[in-house]
TIROKE-43625 format. One record per residue (C-alpha): residue number from 1; residue in three letters; z, x negated, y. Coordinates in steps of 0.1 Angstrom, whole numbers. Layout:
BEGIN
+------+------+-------+-------+-------+
| resi | resn |    pz |    px |    py |
+------+------+-------+-------+-------+
|  NUM |  ala |     Z |     X |     Y |
...
+------+------+-------+-------+-------+
# end
This chain:
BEGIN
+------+------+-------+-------+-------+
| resi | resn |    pz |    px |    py |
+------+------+-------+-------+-------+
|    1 |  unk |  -122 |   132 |   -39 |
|    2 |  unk |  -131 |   101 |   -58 |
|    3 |  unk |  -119 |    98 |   -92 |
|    4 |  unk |   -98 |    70 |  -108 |
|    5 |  unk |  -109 |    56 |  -141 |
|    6 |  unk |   -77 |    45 |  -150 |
|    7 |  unk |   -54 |    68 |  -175 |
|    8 |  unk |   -44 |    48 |  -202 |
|    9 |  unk |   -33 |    53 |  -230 |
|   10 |  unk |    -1 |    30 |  -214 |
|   11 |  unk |    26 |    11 |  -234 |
|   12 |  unk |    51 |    23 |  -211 |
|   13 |  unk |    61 |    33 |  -178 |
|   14 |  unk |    57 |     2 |  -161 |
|   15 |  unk |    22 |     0 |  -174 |
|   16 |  unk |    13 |    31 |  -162 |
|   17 |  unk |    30 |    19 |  -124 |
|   18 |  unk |    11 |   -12 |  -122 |
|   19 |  unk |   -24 |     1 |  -134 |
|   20 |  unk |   -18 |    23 |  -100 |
|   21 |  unk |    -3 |    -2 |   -78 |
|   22 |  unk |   -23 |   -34 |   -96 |
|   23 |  unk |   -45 |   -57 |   -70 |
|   24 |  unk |   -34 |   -77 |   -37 |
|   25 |  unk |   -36 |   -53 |   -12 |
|   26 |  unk |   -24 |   -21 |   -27 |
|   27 |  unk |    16 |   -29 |   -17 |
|   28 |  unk |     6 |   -42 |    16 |
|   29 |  unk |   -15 |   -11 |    23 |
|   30 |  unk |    15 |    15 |    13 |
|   31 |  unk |    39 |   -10 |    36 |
|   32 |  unk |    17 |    -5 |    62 |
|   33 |  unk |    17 |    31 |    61 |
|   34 |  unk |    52 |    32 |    53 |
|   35 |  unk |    61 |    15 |    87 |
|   36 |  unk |    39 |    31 |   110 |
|   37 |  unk |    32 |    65 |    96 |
|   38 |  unk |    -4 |    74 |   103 |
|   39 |  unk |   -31 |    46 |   108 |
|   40 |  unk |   -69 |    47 |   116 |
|   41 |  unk |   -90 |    23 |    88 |
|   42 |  unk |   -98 |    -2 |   118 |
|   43 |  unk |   -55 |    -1 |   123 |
|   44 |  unk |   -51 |    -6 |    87 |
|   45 |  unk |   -74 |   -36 |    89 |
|   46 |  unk |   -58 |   -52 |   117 |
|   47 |  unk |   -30 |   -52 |    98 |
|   48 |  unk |   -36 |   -66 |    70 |
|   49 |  unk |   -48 |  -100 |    80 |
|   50 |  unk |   -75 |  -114 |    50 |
|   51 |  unk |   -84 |   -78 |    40 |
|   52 |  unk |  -120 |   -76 |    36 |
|   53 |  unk |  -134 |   -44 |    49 |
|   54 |  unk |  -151 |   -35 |    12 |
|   55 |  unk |  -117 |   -47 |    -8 |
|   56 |  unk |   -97 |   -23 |    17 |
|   57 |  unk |  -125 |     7 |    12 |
|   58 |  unk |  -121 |     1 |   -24 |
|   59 |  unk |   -82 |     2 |   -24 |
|   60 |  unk |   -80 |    30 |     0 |
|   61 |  unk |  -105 |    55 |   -20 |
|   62 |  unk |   -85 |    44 |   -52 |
|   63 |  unk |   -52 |    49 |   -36 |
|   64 |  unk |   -68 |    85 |   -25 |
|   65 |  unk |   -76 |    95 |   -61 |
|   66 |  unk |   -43 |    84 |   -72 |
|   67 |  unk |   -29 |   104 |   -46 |
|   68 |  unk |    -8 |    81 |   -31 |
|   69 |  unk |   -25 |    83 |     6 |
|   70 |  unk |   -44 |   115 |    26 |
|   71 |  unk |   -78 |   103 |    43 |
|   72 |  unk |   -84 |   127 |    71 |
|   73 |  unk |  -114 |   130 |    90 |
|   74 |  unk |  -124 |   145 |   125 |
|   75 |  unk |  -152 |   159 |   134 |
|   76 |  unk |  -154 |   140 |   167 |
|   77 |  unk |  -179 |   114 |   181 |
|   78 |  unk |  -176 |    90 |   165 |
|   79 |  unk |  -158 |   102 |   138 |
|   80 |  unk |  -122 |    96 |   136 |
|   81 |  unk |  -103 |    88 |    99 |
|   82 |  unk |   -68 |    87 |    97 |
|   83 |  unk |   -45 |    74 |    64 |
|   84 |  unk |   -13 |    88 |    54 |
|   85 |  unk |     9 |    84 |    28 |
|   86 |  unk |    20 |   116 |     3 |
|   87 |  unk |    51 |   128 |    -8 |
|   88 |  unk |    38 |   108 |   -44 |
|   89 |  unk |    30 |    76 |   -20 |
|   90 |  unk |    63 |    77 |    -4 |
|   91 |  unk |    85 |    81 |   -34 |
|   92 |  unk |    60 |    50 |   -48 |
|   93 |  unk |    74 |    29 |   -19 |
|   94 |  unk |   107 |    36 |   -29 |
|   95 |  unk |   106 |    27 |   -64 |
|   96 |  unk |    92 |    -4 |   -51 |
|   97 |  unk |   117 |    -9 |   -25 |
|   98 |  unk |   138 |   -28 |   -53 |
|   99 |  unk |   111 |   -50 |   -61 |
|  100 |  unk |   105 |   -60 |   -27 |
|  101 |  unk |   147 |   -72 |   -23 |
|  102 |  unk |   138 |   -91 |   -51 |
|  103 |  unk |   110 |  -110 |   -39 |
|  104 |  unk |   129 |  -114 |    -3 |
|  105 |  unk |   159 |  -129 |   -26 |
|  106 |  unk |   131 |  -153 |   -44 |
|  107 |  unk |   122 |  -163 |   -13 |
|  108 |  unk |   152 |  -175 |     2 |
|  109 |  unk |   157 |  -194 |   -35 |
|  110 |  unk |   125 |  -209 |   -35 |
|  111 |  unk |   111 |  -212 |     3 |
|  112 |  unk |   136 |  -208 |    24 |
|  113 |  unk |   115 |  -222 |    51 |
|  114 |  unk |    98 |  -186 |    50 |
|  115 |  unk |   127 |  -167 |    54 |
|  116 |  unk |   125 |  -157 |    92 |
|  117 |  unk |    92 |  -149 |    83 |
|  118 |  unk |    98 |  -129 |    55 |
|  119 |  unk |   125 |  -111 |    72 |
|  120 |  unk |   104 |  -101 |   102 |
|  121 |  unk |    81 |   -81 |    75 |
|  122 |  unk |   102 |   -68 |    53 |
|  123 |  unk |    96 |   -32 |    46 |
|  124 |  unk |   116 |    -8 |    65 |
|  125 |  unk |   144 |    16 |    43 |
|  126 |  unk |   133 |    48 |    37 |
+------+------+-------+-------+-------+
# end
C-alpha cells in the first residue's frame, strides 16, 4: 500500500478533511465511484474528462493510502484493476454531500446558465 505523507499537525478538523480531499480531481473521483459503484482505471478515465492519466494515478494511489478507495487486481490477461470506494470513502462523500448543495445553490446565483448542466451531474443521495 502506498503511504501518504500527509499527517499534520492540523489546526482543526477541516484542515485535516481538506489535506485528504485537497486537489482537482479527488471530489470528482469519489463522485464517480459514488454513482457507479465499481469502476476499471480506463472507466474512471473516461469519466473524468481533462484527467491526465499520471494526475489520476497519483490521486488514486493517494486516495488508496488514505483509505478512501480499494484497488483490486486480477490475475487475468491482461490484468484487470477495479476501484471501489470504503466504508471511510463513502461516509467522505456524505460529509461532502453538503458542500456540493452549496455549490449547486452558487451556481444557480451566479451562472444560471449552467444549471441544467449542473443538475444533470449532481451527485446522487446516499
Amino acid at each position: 500500500m502506498v503511504t501518504s505523507a500527509r499527517r499534520g499537525p492540523y489546526v482543526c478538523g477541516i484542515d485535516a478533511a481538506l489535506d485528504v480531499v485537497s486537489g482537482k480531481w479527488k471530489g470528482l473521483i469519489l463522485w464517480e465511484l459514488e454513482a457507479h459503484g465499481v469502476r476499471r482505471f480506463a472507466e474512471l478515465r473516461r469519466g473524468l474528462p481533462g484527467v491526465s492519466e499520471k494526475m489520476l494515478t497519483q490521486h488514486l494511489r493517494e486516495m488508496e493510502a488514505d483509505q478512501l478507495v480499494v484497488r483490486t487486481v486480477y490475475a487475468e490477461v491482461p490484468p484487470r484493476v477495479e476501484y471501489t470506494l470504503t466504508e471511510h470513502g463513502r461516509a467522505l462523500n456524505a460529509a461532502l454531500d453538503p458542500l456540493g448543495r452549496w455549490g449547486m445553490e452558487r451556481i444557480r446565483r451566479e451562472q444560471p446558465e449552467l444549471v441544467d448542466h449542473a443538475d444533470a451531474a449532481a451527485m446522487p443521495r446516499p
